[in-house]
TORKOL-4160 file (C-alpha; in steps of 0.2 Angstrom, whole numbers, padded with zeros to 4 digits, m for minus):
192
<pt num="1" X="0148" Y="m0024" Z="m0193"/>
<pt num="2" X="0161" Y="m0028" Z="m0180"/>
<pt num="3" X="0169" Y="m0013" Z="m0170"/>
<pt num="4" X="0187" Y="m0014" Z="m0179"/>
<pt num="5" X="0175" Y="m0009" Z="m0195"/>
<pt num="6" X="0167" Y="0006" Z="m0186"/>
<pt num="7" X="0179" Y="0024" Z="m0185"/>
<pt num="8" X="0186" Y="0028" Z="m0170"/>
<pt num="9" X="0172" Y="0043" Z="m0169"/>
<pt num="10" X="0159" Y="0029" Z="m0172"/>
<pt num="11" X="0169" Y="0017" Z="m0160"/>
<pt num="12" X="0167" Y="0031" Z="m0145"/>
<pt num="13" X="0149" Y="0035" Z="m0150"/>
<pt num="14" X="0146" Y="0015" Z="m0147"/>
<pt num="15" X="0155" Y="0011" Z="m0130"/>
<pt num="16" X="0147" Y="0028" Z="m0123"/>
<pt num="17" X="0130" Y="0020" Z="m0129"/>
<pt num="18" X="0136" Y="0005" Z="m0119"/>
<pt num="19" X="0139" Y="0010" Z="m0103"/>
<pt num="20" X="0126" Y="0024" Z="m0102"/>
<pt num="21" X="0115" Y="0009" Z="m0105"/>
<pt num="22" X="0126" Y="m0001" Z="m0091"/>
<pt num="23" X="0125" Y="0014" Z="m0080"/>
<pt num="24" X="0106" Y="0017" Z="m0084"/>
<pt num="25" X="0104" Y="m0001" Z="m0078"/>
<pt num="26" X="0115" Y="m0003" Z="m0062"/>
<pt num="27" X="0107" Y="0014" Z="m0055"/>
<pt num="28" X="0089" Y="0005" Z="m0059"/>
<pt num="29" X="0094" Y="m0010" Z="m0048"/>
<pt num="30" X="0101" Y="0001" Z="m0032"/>
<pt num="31" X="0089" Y="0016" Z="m0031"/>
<pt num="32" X="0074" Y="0003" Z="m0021"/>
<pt num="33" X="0061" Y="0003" Z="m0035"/>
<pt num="34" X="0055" Y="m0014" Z="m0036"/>
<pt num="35" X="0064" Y="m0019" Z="m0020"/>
<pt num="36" X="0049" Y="m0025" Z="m0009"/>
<pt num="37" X="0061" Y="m0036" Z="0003"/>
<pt num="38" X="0048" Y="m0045" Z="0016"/>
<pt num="39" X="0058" Y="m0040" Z="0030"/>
<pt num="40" X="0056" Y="m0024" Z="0030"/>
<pt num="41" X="0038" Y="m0022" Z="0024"/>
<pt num="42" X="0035" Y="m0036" Z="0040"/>
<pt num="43" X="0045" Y="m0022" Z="0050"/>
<pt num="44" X="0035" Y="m0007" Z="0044"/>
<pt num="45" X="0019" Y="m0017" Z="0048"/>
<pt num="46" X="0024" Y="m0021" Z="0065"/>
<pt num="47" X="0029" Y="m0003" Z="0068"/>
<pt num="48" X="0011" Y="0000" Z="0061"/>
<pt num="49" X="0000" Y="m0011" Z="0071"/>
<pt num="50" X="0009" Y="m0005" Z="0087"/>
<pt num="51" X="0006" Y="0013" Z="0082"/>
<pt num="52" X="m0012" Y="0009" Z="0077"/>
<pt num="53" X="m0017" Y="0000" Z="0093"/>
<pt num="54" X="m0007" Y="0013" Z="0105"/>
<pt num="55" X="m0016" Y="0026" Z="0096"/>
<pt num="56" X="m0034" Y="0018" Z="0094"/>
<pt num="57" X="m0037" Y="0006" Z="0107"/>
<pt num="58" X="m0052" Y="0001" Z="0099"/>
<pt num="59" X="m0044" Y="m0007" Z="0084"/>
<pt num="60" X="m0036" Y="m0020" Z="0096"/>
<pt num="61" X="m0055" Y="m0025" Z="0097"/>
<pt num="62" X="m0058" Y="m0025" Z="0079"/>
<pt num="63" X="m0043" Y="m0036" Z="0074"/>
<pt num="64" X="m0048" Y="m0050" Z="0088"/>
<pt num="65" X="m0065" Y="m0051" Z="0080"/>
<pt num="66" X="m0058" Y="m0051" Z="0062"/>
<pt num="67" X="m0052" Y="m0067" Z="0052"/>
<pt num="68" X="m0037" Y="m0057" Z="0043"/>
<pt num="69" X="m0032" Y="m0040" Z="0041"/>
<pt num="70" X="m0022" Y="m0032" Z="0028"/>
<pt num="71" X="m0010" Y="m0019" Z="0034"/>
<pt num="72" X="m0003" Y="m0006" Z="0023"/>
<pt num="73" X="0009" Y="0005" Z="0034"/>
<pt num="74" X="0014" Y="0018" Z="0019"/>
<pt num="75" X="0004" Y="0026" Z="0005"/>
<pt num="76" X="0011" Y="0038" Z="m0002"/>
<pt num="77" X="m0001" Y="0051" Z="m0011"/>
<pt num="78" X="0003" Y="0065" Z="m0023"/>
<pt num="79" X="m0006" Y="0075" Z="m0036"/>
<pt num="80" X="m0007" Y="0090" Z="m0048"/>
<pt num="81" X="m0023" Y="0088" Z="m0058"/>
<pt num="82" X="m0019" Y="0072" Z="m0061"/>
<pt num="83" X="m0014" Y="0059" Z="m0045"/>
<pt num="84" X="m0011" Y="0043" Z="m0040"/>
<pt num="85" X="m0003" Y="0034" Z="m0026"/>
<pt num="86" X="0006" Y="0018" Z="m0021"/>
<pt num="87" X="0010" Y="0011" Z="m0005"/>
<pt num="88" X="0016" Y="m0008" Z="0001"/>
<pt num="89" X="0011" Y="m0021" Z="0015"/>
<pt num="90" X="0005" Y="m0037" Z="0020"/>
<pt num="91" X="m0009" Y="m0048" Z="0023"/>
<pt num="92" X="m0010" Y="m0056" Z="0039"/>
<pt num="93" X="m0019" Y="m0071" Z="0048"/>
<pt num="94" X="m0020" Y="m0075" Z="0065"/>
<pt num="95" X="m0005" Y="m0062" Z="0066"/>
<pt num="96" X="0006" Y="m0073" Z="0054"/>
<pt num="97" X="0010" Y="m0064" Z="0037"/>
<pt num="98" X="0002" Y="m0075" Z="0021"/>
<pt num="99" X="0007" Y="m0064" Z="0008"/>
<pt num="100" X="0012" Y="m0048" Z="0003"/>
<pt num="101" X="0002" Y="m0036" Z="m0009"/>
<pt num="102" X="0004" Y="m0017" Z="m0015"/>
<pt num="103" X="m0010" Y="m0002" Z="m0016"/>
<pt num="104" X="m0011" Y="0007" Z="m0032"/>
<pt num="105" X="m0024" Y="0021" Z="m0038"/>
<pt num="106" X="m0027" Y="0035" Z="m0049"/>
<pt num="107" X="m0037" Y="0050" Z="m0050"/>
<pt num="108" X="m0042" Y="0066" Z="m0061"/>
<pt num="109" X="m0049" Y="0082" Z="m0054"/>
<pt num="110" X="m0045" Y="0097" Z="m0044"/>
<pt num="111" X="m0031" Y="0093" Z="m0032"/>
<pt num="112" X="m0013" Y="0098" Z="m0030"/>
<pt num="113" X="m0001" Y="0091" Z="m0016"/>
<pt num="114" X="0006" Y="0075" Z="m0007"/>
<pt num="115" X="0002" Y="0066" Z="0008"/>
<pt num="116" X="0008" Y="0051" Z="0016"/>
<pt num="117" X="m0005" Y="0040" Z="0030"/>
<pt num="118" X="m0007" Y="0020" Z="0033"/>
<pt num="119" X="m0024" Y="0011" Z="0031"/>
<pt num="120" X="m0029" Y="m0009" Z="0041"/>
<pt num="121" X="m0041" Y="m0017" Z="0032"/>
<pt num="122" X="m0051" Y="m0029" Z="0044"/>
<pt num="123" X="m0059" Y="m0043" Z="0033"/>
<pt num="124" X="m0075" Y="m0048" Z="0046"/>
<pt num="125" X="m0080" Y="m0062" Z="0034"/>
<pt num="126" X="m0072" Y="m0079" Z="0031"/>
<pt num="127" X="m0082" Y="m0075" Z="0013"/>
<pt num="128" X="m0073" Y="m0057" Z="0011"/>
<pt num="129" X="m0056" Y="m0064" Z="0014"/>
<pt num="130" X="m0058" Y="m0078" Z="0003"/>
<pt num="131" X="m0064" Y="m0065" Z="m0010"/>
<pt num="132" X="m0050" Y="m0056" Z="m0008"/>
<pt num="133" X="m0036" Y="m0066" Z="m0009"/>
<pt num="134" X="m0043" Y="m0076" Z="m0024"/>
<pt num="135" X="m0042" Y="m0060" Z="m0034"/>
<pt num="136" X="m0030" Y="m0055" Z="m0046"/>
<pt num="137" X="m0033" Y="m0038" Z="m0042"/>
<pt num="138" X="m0044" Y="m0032" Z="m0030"/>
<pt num="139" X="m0052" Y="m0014" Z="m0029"/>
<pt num="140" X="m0060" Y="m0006" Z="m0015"/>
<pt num="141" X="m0078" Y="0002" Z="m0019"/>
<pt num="142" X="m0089" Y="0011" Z="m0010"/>
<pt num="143" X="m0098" Y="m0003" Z="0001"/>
<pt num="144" X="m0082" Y="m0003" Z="0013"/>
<pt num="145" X="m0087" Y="0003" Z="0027"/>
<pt num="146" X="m0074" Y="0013" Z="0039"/>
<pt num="147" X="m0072" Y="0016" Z="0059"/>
<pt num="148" X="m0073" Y="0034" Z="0064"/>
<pt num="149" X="m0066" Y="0045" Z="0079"/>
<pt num="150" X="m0074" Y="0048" Z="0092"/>
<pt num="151" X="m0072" Y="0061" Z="0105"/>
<pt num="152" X="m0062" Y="0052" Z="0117"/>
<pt num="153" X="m0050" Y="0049" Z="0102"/>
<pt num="154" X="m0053" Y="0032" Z="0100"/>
<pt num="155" X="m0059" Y="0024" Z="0085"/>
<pt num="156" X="m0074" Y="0016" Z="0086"/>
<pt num="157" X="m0087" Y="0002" Z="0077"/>
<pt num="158" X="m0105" Y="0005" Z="0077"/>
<pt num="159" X="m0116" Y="m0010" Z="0077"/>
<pt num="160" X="m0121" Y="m0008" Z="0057"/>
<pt num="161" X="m0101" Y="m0006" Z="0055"/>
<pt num="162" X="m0098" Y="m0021" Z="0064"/>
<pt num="163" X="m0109" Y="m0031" Z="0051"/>
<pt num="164" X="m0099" Y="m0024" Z="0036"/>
<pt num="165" X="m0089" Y="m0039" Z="0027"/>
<pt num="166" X="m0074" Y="m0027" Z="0027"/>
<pt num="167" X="m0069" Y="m0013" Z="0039"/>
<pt num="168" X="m0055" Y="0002" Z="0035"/>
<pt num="169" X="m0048" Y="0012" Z="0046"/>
<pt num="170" X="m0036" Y="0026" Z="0037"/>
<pt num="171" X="m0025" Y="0035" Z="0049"/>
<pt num="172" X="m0008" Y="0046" Z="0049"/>
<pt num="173" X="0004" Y="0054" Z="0059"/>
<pt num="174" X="m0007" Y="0067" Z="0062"/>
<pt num="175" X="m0023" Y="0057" Z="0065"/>
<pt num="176" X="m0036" Y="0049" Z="0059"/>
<pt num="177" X="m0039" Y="0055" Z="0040"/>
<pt num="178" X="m0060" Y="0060" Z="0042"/>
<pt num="179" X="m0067" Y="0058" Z="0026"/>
<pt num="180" X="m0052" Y="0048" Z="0018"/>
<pt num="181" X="m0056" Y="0035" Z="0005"/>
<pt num="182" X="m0050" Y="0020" Z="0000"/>
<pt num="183" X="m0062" Y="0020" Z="m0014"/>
<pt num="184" X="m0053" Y="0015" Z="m0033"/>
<pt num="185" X="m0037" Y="0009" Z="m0024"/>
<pt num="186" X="m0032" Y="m0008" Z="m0031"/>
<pt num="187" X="m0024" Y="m0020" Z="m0022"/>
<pt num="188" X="m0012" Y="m0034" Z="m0030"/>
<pt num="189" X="m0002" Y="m0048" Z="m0023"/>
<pt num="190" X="0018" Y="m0046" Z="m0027"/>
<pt num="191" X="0030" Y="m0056" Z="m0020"/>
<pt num="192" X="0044" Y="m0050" Z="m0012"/>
């Protein structure tokens, strides 16, 4: 049926349909989601890392000694009963960025509230970072290990953390998150 067939009531009720569904579509594109333009992740990481190692001297320490590190400067985490959160970075080697992946989990049980914090991984291992990034979807468990604070604010590697093929450390504005967890989070590569 073309639209000189259809009744001037039925003509209006198709070109609102259309550009509702124009206007449905053109907001999608401009409110950021899906936008994971690499300059400005790369910018939030920098941001990060400087943050990070102002903050926690000790973590310099840790990145020399590691072969890549995975730096997730936003995760954004919210729940009511049910939660989840989501958060953006980059994977970097010998301080150049090699790709680009997001954080993803979900969870069930008593919670209510939001919170926003950054995590670094520090792959230790040649073994773990290859593991890694061959992945199509990677999850942290509970064998990563993560630094702690100490009481001169400083984060800090014990000897059996040191061994660990990966290391986390899981901090926001306010400090370091004790008793955070990475655990369930999946990590995918996108590209930006």
């Amino acid at each position: 049926m073309s639209s000189k067939q259809l009744s001037p009531l039925s003509r209006r009720v198709f070109t609102f349909g259309a550009l509702a569904g124009v206007g449905v579509t053109a907001a999608a594109c401009g409110n950021g989601v899906g936008n994971t333009n690499a300059s400005k992740i790369d910018a939030r990481v920098n941001a990060t890392l400087n943050q990070m190692y102002s903050s926690y001297p000790g973590t310099a320490d840790l990145a020399e000694k590691s072969v890549g590190m995975l730096i997730m400067p936003l995760v954004t985490e919210a729940g009511f009963i049910f939660g989840g959160s989501f958060g953006r970075g980059a994977l970097r080697i010998d301080g150049v960025t090699v790709d680009y992946y997001s954080s993803v989990k979900g969870n069930a049980g008593l919670q209510i509230g939001a919170q926003q914090y950054a995590h670094v991984l520090f792959f230790m291992t040649h073994e773990a970072l290859a593991s890694f990034r061959r992945s199509s979807g990677w999850a942290a468990g509970a064998d990563l290990e993560y630094v702690l604070l100490d009481e001169g604010d400083a984060i800090t590697a014990d000897t059996n953390t040191l061994t660990a093929p990966i290391i986390a450390a899981v901090f926001a504005q306010a400090g370091l998150r004790i008793g955070a967890t990475l655990e369930g989070s999946k990590y995918t590569r996108i590209i930006p």
